[in-house]
N, C-alpha and C positions, 0 to 999 in steps of 0.2 A: 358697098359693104355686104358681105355674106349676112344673110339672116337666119335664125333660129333653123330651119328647115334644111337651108345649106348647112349647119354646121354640122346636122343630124348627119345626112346625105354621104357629107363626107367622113364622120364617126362609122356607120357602117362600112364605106365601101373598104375604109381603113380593118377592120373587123373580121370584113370576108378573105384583104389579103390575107393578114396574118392569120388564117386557119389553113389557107393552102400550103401556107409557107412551113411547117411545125417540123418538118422531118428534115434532119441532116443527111445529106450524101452518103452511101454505106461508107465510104474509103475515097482520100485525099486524091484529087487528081486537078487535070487543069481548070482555069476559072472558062466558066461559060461568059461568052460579050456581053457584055454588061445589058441592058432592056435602054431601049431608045423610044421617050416618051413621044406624041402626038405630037411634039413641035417638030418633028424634023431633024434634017442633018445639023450635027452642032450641039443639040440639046442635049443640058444636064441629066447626066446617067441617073437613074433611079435603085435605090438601096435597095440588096439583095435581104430581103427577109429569110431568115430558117433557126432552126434550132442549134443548139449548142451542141458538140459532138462531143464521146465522153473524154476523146484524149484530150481536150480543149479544158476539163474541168480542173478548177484548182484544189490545190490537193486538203481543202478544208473541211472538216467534219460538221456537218448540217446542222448538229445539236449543238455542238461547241461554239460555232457562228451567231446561232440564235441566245446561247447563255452571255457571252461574249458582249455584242452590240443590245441585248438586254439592259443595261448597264447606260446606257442613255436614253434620259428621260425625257419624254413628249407631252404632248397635249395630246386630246382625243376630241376625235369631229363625228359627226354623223352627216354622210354626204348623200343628198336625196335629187330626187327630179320626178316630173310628174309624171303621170297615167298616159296612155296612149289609143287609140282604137284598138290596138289588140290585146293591150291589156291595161285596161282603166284605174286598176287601183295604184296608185303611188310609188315608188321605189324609194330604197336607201339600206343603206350600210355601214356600220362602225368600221371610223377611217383612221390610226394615229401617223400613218406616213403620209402627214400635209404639211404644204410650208408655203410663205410667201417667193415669189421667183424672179418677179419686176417691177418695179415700181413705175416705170414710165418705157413701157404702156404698161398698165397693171397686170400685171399674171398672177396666179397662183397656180399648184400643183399638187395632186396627189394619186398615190400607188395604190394599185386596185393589182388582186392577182389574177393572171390571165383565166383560170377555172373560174375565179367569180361566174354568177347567176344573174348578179343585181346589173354589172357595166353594163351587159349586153344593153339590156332598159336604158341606163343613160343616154348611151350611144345612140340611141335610136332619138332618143331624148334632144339630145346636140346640147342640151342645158343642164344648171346643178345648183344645188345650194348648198355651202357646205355652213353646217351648223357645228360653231364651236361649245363644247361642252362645259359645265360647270362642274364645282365637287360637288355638289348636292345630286349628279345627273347618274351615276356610276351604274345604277338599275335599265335608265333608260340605254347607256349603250350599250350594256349585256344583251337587252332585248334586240338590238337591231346588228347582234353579232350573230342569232341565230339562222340556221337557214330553213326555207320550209315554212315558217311562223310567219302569221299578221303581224307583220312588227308596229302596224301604225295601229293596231287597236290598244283604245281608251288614249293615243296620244295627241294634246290638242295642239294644232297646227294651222296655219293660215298661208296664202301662197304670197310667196316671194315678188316682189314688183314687179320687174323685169321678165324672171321665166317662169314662174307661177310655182315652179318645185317650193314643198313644204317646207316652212318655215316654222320651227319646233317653237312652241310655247315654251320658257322662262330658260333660253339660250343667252350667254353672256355678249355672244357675237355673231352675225351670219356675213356668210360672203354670195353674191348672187353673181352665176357666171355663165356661161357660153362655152362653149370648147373649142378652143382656140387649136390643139394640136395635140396628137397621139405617138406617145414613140416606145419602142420595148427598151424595156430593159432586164433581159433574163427570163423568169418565170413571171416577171410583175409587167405590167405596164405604167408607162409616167403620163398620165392624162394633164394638161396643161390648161386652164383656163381662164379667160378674157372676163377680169370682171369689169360688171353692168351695175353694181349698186353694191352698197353693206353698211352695216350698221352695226347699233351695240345696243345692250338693256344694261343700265346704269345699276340697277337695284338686283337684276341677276348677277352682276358684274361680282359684287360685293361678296360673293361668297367663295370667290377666287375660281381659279381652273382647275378642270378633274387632269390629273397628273396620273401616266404609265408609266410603269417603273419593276423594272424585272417581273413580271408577269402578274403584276397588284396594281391595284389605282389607289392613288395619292393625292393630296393637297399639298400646295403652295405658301409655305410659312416664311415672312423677307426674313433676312439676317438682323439682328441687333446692331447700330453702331458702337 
């Protein structure tokens, strides 16, 4: 089994492709041979990494997309991992594109935009904890939307079982994970990860989930039968 160190290992080397990779071809021509991994004759081709060319792009207005898929509502996570020798202090980021993705083996996943600051740190990280938010939390993930700021100052935290990434005091849920695989999708990346542990606070629970919703946070009220 890969451990923490491998998963890291592999988050980077994954990282440095996709930086080489950013630039589309000027102009349509033929496909280059595919790249023939270390095993040899035979072995499965390896996926060409590059950017999207503009004739390739659909013909959708970026603003209208974002008002558009507005329009469906999420939860909001804060996804963290720990310190490193090169840089000790903590990471994390308000995350609303998460979602459960297996059950058996367990996965989760969530999009991080390739400009992110914070993945790089994951990445190197190989581990994550994604801390689901509550409505009383709405303060705390503005704070860790900014960039440039201590986002962990005055917040109390304890490290996760498994990969030690901080574990937000009075979260309704945490998910403790590994990083199981990385793959692009466009401008975003889909980080995929193996979890190691999770849990819930019963008593945070109570105050329901902080809800996005066309670019405001919300609460969770059931229907009446």
């Amino acid at each position: 089994m890969m451990g923490h160190a491998g998963m890291a290992a592999t988050a980077v080397r994954y990282l440095r492709a996709v930086g080489a990779a950013t630039s589309a071809p000027a102009a349509p021509g033929p496909e280059a041979p595919p790249d023939v991994p270390h095993g040899g004759p035979g072995a499965a081709a390896r996926p060409v990494l590059r950017a999207v060319r503009e004739d390739e792009r659909a013909p959708v207005d970026g603003a209208e997309f974002r008002r558009v898929l507005g329009h469906f509502a999420s939860g909001v996570t804060i996804v963290t991992a720990p310190g490193d020798a090169a840089a000790p202090a903590p990471a994390g980021f308000a995350c609303q594109s998460f979602a459960s993705l297996s059950l058996d083996p367990p996965l989760v996943a969530f999009m991080v935009a390739r400009t992110s600051t914070t993945w790089p740190r994951i990445a190197r990280a190989g581990v994550f904890c994604v801390n689901v938010l509550g409505a009383d939390q709405g303060a705390l993930c503005r704070a860790f939307a900014v960039r440039g700021a201590d986002k962990f100052a005055g917040v109390r935290h304890t490290p996760a079982p498994v990969s030690g990434s901080p574990l937000l005091a009075g979260v309704p849920a945490w998910i403790d994970c590994t990083v199981q695989a990385v793959h692009t999708g466009g401008d975003h990346l889909v980080v995929v990860g193996k979890v190691e542990a999770l849990g819930t606070d019963e008593t945070a629970a109570a105050t329901g989930p902080l809800l996005f919703h066309r670019g405001g946070f919300g609460e969770f009220r059931p229907l009446r039968d």
